[in-house]
TORDRENNU-564838 format. One line per 3 residues: number of its first residue (from 1); their letters; for each residue z, x, y of C-alpha. Coordinates in Angstrom, 2 decimals, always signed. Last residue first. Layout:
N
NUM> A> Z:X:Y; ... .
//
This chain:
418
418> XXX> -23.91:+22.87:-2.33; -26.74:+23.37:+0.30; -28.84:+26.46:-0.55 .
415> XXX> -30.31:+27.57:+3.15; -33.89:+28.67:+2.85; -35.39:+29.76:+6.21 .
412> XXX> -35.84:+28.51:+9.43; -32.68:+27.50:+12.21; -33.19:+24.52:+14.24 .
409> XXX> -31.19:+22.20:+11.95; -30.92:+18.28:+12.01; -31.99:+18.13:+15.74 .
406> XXX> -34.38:+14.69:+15.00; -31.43:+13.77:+12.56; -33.27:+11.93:+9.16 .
403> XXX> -31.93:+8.34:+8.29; -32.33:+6.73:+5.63; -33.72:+3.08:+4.13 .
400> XXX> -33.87:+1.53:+1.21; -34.86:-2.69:+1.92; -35.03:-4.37:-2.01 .
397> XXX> -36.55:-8.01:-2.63; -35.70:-11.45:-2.84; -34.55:-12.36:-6.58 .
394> XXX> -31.28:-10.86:-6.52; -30.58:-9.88:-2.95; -31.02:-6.63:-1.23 .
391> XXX> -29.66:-3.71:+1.18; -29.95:+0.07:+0.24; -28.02:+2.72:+2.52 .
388> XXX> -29.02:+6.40:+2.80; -27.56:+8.64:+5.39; -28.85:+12.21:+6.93 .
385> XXX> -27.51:+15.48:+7.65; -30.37:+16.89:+5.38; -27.78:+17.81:+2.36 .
382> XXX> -27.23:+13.96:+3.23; -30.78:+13.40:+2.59; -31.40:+15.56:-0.77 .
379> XXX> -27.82:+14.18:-2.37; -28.76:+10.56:-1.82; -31.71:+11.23:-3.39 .
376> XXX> -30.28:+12.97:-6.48; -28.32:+9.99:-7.02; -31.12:+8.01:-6.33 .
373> XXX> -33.39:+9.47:-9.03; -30.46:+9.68:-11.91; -30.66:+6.33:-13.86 .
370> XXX> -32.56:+7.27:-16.50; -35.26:+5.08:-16.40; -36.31:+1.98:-18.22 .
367> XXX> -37.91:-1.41:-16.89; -36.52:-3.68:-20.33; -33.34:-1.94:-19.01 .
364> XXX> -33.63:-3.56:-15.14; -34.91:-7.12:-16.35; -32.20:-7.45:-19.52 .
361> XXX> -29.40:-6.70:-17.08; -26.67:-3.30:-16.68; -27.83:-2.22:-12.98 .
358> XXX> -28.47:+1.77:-14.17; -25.55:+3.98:-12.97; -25.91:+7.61:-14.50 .
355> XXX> -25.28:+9.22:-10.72; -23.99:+6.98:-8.03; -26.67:+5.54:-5.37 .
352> XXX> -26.78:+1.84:-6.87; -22.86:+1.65:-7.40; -21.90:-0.82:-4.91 .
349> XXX> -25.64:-2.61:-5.01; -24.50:-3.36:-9.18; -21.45:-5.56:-7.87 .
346> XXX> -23.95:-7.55:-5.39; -27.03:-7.97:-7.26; -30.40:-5.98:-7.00 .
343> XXX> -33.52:-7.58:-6.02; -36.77:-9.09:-8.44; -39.45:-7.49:-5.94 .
340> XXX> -40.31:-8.19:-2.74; -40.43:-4.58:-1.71; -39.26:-2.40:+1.13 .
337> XXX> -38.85:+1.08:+2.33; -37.35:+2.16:+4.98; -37.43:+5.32:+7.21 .
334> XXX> -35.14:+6.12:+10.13; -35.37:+8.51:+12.31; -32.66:+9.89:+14.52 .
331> XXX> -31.56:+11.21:+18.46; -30.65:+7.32:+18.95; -33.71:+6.15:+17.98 .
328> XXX> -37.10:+6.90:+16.08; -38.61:+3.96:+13.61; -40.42:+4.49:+10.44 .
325> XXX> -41.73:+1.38:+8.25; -43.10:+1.47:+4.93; -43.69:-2.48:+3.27 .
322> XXX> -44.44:-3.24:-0.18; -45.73:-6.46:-0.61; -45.67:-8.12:-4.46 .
319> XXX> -47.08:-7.23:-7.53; -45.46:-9.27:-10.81; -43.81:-5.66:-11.94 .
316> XXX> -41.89:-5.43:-8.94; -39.13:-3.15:-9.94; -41.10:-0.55:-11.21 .
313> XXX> -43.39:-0.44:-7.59; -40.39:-0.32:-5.26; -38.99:+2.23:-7.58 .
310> XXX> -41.81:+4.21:-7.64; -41.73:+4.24:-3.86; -38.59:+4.89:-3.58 .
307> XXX> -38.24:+7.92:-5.71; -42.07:+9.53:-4.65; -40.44:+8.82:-1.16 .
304> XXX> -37.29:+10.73:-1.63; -39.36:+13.77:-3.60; -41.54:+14.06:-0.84 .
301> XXX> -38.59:+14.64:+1.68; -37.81:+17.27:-0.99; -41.05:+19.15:-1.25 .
298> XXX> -40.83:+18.86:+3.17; -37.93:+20.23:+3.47; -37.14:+19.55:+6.69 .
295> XXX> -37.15:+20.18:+10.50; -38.75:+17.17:+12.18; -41.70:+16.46:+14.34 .
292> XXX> -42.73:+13.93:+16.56; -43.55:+10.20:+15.97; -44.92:+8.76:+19.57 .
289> XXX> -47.55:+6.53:+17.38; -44.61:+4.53:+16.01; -45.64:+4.56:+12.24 .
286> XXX> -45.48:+1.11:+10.71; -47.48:+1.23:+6.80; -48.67:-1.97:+4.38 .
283> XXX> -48.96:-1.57:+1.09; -50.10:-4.15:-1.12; -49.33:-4.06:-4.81 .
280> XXX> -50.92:-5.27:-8.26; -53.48:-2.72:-8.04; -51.61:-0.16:-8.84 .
277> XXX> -52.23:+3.84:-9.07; -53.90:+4.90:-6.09; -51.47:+2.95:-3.80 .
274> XXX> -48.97:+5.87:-5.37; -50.75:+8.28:-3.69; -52.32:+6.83:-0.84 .
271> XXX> -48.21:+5.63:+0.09; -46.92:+9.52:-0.78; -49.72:+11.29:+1.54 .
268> XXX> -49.20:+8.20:+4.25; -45.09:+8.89:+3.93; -45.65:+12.76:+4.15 .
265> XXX> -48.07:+12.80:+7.22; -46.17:+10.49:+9.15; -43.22:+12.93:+8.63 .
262> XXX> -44.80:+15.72:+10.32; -43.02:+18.70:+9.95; -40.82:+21.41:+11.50 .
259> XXX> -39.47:+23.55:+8.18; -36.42:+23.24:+6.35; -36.11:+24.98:+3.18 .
256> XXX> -33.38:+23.16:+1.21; -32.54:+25.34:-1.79; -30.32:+24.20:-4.54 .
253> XXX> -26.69:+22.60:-5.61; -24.46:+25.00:-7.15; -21.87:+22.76:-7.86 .
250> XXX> -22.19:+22.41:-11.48; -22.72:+19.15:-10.92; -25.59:+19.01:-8.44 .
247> XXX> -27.21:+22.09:-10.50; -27.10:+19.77:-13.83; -28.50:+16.78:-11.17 .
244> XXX> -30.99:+18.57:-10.54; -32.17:+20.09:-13.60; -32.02:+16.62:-15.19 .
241> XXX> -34.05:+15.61:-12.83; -37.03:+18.06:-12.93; -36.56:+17.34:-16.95 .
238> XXX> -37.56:+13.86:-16.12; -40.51:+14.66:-13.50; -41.98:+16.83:-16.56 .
235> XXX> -41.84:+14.22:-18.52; -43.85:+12.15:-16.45; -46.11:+14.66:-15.45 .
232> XXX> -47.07:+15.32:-19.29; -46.80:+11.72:-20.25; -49.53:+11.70:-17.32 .
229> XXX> -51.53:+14.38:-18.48; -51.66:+13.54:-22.14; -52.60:+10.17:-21.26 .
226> XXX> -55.54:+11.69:-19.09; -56.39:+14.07:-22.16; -56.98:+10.55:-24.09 .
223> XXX> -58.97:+8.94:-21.90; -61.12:+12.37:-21.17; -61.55:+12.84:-24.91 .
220> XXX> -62.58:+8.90:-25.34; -65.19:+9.60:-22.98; -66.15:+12.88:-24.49 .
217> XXX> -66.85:+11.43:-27.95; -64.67:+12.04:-30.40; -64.35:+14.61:-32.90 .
214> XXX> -61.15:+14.51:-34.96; -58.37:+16.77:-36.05; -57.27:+18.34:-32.59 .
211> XXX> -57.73:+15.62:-30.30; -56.24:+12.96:-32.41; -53.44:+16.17:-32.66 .
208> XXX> -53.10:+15.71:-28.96; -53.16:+11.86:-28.65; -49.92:+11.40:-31.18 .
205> XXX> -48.04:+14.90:-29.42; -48.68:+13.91:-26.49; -47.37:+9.95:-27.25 .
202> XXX> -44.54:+10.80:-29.71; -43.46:+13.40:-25.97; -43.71:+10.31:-24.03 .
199> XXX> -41.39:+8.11:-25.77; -38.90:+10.56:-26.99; -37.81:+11.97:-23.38 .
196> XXX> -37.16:+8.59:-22.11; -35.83:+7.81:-25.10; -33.36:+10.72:-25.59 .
193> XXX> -32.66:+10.16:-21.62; -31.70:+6.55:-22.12; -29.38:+7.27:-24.87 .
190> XXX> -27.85:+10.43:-22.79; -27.74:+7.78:-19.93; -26.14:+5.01:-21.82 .
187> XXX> -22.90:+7.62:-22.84; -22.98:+8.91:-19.62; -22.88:+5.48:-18.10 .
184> XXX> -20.06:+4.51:-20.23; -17.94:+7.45:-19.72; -18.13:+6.57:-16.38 .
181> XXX> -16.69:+3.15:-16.56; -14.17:+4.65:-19.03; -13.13:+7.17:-16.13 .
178> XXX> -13.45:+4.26:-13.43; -10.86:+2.06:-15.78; -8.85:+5.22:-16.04 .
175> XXX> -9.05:+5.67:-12.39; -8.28:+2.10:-11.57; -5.44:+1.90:-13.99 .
172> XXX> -3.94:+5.28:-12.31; -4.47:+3.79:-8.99; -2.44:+0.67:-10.11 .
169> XXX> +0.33:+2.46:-11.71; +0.74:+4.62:-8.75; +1.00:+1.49:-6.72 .
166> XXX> +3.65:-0.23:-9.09; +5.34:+3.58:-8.68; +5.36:+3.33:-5.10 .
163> XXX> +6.47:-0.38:-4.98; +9.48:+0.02:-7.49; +10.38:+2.86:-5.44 .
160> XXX> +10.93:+1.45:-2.55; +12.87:-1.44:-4.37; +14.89:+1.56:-5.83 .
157> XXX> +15.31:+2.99:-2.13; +15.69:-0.44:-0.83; +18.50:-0.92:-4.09 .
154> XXX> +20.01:+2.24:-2.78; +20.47:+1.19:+1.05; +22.23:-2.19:-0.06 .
151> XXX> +24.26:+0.03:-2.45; +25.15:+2.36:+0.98; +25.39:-0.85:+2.86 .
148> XXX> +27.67:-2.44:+0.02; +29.92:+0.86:-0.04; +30.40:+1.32:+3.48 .
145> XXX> +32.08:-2.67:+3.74; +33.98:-1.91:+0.78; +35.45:+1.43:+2.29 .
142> XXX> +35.65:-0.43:+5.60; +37.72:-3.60:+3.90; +39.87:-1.29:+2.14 .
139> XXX> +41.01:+0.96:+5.14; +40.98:-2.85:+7.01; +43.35:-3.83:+3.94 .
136> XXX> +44.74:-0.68:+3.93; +45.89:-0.62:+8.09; +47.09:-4.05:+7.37 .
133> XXX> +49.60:-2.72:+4.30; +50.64:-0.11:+6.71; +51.39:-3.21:+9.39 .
130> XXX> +53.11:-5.26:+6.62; +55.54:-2.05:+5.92; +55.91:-1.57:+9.25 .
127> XXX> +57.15:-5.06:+10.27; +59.16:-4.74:+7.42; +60.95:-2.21:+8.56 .
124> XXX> +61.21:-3.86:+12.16; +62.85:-7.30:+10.58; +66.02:-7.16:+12.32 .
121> XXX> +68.07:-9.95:+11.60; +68.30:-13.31:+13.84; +70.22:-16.38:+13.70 .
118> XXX> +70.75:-18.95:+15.90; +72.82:-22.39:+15.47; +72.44:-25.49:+17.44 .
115> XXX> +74.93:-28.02:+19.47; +75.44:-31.78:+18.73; +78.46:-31.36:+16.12 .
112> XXX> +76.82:-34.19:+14.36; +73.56:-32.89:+14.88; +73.70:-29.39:+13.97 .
109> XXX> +70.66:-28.14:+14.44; +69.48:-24.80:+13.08; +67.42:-21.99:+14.65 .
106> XXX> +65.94:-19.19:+12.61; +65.38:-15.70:+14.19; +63.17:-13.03:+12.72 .
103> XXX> +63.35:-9.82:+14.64; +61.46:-6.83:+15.29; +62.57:-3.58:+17.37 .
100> XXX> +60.86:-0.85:+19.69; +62.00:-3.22:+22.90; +62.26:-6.80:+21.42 .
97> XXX> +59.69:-7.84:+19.14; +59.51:-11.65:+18.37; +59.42:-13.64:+15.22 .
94> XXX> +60.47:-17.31:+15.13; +61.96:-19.92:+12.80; +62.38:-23.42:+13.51 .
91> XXX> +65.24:-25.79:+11.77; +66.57:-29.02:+10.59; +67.04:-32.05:+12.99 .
88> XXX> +63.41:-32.48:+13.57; +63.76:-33.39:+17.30; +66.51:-30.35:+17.70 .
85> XXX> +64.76:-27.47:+15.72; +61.47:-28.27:+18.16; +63.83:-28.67:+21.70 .
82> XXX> +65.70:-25.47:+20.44; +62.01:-23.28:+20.12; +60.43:-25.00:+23.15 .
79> XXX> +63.56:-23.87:+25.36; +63.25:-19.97:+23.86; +61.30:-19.08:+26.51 .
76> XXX> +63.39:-20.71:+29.32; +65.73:-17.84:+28.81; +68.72:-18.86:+27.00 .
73> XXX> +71.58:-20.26:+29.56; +74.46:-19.09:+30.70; +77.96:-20.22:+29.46 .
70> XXX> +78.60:-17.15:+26.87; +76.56:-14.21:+27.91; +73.46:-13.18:+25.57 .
67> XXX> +71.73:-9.57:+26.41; +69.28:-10.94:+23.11; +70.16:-7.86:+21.70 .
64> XXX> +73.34:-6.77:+22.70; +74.73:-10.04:+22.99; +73.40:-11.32:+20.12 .
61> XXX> +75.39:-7.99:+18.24; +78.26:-8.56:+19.88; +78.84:-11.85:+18.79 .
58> XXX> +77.88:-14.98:+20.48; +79.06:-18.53:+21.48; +78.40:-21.74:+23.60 .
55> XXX> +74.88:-20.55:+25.45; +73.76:-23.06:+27.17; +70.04:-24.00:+26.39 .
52> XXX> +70.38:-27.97:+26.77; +70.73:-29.05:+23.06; +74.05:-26.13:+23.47 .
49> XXX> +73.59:-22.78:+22.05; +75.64:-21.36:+19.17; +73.95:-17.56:+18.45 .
46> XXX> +74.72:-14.93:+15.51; +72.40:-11.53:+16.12; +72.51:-9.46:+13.20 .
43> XXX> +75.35:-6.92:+12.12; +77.56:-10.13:+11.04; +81.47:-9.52:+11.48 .
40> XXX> +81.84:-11.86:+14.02; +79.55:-13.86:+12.72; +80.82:-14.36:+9.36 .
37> XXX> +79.25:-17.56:+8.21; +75.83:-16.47:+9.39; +75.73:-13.87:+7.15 .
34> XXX> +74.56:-16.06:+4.53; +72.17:-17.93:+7.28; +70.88:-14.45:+7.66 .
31> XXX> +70.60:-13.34:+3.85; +68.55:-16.86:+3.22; +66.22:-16.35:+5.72 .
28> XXX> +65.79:-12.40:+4.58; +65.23:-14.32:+0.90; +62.56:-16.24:+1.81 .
25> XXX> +61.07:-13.37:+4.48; +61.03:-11.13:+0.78; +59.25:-13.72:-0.83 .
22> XXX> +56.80:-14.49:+1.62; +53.85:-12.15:-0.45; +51.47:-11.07:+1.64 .
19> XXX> +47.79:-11.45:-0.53; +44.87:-9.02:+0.03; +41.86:-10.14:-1.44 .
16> XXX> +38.31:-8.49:-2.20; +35.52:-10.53:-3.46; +32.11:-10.33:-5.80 .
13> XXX> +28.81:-10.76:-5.84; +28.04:-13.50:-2.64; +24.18:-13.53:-2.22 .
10> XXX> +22.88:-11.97:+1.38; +19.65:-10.92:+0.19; +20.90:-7.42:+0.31 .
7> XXX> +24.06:-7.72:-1.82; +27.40:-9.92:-0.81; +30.80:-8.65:-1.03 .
4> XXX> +33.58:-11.40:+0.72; +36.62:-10.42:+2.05; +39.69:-12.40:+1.41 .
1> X> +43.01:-12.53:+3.21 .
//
């Protein structure tokens, strides 16, 4: 017999076989027809049965076997046996067990004599033999059998594996590609911060020592102090950032000091304020007139807007609409702010709120910045309880908007939020 080995998709690898070799029945045929010719003296069963079963002759050992009596028949058993050895005029052979005991019997015609011959020889050693060699065939069959569904269980194991370490691989590539992307924006940002810093300081220190060497007249003195001023404000905004972000980092965060407040009052405050300074730009304002107060910090509240709406403003630099709305719901306020500016693209609206990121075209960069305002924003209104989402479309305008929890904290004081 042959068993097959297949692996787990089923493919044949390899086979088992277990062959019985006839050899030794061969030659047991041939030992009883030798022993045949001396029945008498013949250990085995030695039959002569008539065509119809009757039972002509037998020694002692048929008759103690087969319980053979001379002139009765065989049991009707045997009938198909003689009537097969009889119509092919040779022989049949048969195997039977008798009690505890095996034997192999051949019958023989004799057709010119017109009876048969029978002879038998205990086969029950053999028997045992061929059942101990069954027994290790299904021993060997099991063992085989155990062994391909322990190697089918190793290969799902190594296939297992395979699949882990593929998506290890892939989350390490990500990370390093994240790392470099980071790397990147630190690397633009400390160039973007030198300039940032470089371009207004040249243009205090230029005007100042104008001021210094030269008289001019006091309405050039009041233009020039202005641009002092303002280079001054701006860079001191910067360096307000960098601290910031260098506290965000660090992990030390700062202080929120929350404090019931009107928020109407800070988004007209921060819309006069900036309306003050463009006159490429409407403005237009929706307050709900049932507005009531919130617990904030109101220095960093104005910080979010002064972000947004400078944003709004930079990144509109044809003029455009810019649009405040607030709206109260669902125990929250929400504040937007919207422009109709040039729009932010898909991949960079992913990464809008991280720190460093600055949307890498020719329209942002030619705008400037560092890059760090709505990181820090994001930080102020979550450290409120709040969320900040942006949605826009390149060419169509910017919508920022967060949200501000009407019971965000009832307890006064400074709290530093890390």
């Amino acid at each position: 017999s042959v068993s097959v080995i297949r692996d787990s998709s089923g493919k044949p690898t390899s086979f088992v076989a277990t062959t019985k070799d006839l050899t030794e029945r061969k030659r047991a045929e041939q030992k009883i027809e030798a022993l045949s010719r001396f029945p008498s003296e013949n250990p085995n069963p030695v039959l002569r049965i008539a065509t119809d079963g009757t039972i002509l002759y037998t020694n002692d050992a048929g008759k103690r076997v087969f319980k053979a009596e001379v002139g009765k028949k065989m049991p009707d058993k045997y009938l198909p046996i003689l009537k097969k050895a009889t119509s092919s005029q040779q022989y049949a052979s048969f195997e039977e067990q008798i009690g505890e005991r095996y034997f192999s019997s051949i019958v023989k015609s004799i057709p010119k004599a017109g009876y048969l011959n029978m002879y038998s020889m205990d086969i029950t050693e053999r028997k045992k033999s061929e059942e101990k060699l069954r027994e290790y065939q299904e021993h060997l069959e099991e063992l085989v059998e155990e062994r391909t569904t322990k190697l089918e269980g190793t290969l799902k194991d190594l296939e297992k594996e395979v699949a882990q370490r593929k998506k290890a691989e892939s989350v390490i590539k990500k990370q390093n590609e994240r790392l470099k992307e980071l790397d990147r924006m630190k690397s633009g940002f400390l160039s973007t911060a030198a300039h940032e810093l470089r371009t207004p300081l040249t243009s205090i220190l230029g005007f100042s020592e104008i001021l210094l060497k030269k008289k001019l007249d006091e309405e050039r003195q009041t233009r020039f102090l202005k641009i002092i001023n303002e280079e001054s404000m701006g860079l001191s905004g910067l360096i307000n950032d960098l601290l910031d972000v260098s506290r965000i980092e660090s992990g030390r965060g700062f202080k929120i000091k929350k404090a019931p407040t009107d928020v109407k009052d800070i988004i007209l405050e921060n819309v006069d304020l900036f309306k003050s300074q463009t006159d490429k730009h409407t403005f237009k304002v929706n307050i709900p007139r049932d507005l009531v107060k919130i617990e904030l910090d109101k220095d960093k509240i104005d910080q979010v807007m002064e972000n947004l709406l400078s944003n709004a403003i930079k990144f509109s630099p044809q003029g455009g609409k810019i649009t405040v709305s607030i709206e109260q719901a669902d125990e929250k306020v929400k504040i937007s702010v919207a422009d109709t500016g040039m729009g932010i693209s898909k991949k960079d609206l992913t990464h809008i709120f991280e720190k460093f990121y600055r949307a890498d075209n020719a329209s942002t960069q030619a705008i400037g910045g560092t890059g760090l305002g709505l990181g820090i924003v994001k930080y102020i209104i979550e450290s409120h309880g709040g969320k900040i989402s942006a949605e826009s479309k390149l060419g169509k305008g910017s919508t920022f908007s967060f949200t501000l929890p009407l019971k965000s904290a009832k307890r006064r004081g400074g709290r530093r939020v890390l």
